[in-house]
N, C-alpha and C positions, 0 to 999 in steps of 0.2 A: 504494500500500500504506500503511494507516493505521498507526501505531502507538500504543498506550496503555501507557504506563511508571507503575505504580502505587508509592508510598514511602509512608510512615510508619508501617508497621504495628510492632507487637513486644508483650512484654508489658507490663502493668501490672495494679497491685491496684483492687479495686474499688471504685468513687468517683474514680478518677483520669480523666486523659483522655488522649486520641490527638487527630492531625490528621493523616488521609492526604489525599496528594496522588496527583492522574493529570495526569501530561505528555500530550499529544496533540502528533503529529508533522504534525496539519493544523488550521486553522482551526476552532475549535469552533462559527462560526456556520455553519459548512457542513451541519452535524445539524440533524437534526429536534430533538432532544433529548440530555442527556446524565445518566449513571446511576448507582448503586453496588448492586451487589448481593455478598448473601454467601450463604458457603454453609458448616454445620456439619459436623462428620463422622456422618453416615449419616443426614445431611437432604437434604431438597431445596433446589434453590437460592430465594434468598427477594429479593426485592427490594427495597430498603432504602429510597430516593428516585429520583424523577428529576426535572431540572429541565427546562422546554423552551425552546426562544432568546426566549421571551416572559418568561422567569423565574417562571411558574409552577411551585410545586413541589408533590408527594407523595408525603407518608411514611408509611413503615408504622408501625402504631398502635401497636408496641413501641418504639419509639424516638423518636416524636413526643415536644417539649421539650427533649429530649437530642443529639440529632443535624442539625447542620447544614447544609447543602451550598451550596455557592456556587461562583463561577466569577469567572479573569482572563483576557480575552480576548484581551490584550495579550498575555499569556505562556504561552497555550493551555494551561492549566492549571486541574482544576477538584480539589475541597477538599470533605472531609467528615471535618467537627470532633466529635467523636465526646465527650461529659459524662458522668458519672456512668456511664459505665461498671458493667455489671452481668457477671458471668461466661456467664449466657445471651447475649452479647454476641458471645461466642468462635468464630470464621469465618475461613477465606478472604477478605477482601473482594476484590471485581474492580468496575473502571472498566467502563463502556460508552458506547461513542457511536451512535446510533442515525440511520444512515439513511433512505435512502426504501424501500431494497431488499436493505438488509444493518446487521447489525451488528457492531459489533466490538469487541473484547474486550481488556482488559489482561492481563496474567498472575497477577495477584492480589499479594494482599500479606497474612501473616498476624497478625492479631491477638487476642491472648491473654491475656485477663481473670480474675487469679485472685481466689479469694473471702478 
């Protein structure tokens, strides 16, 4: 049983920044890939980045320049540094880690962008 423990979400004014993190409770080189997606109220869920164990990453064209994602392999933990913050920003974010035949999910974490 995987788990994804997602932290640093809350608010901030616009132009500030965030850094959430996702603990994983297994080896991130064990995925195929790993992910951030968020989701607005009475949106669909949108996908933010993903990066693959080759460190290839993409981002959606709203947040390109602005948002980072990175990983520490040693501490099974991966990181989206989140800039210039806009209030279209304002989501659920959730972790995912992407198998061959499953994937799995953190519990989200909320962040909240005011103008």
């Amino acid at each position: 049983q995987v788990q994804l423990v997602e932290s640093g979400g809350g608010l901030v004014q616009a132009g500030g920044s965030l850094r959430l993190s996702c603990a994983a409770s297994a080896s991130l080189v064990s995925f195929n890939a790993m992910g951030w997606y968020r989701q607005a109220p009475g949106k669909q869920r949108e996908r933010v980045v993903v990066i693959t164990n080759g460190g290839l990453t993409n981002y959606v064209g709203s947040v390109k320049g602005r948002f980072t994602i990175s990983r520490d392999n040693a501490k099974n933990t991966v990181y989206l540094q989140m800039n210039s913050l806009k209030p279209e920003d304002t989501a659920v974010y959730y972790c995912t880690a992407r198998a061959d035949l499953y994937d799995y999910w953190g519990q989200g974490t909320q962040v909240t962008v005011s103008a």
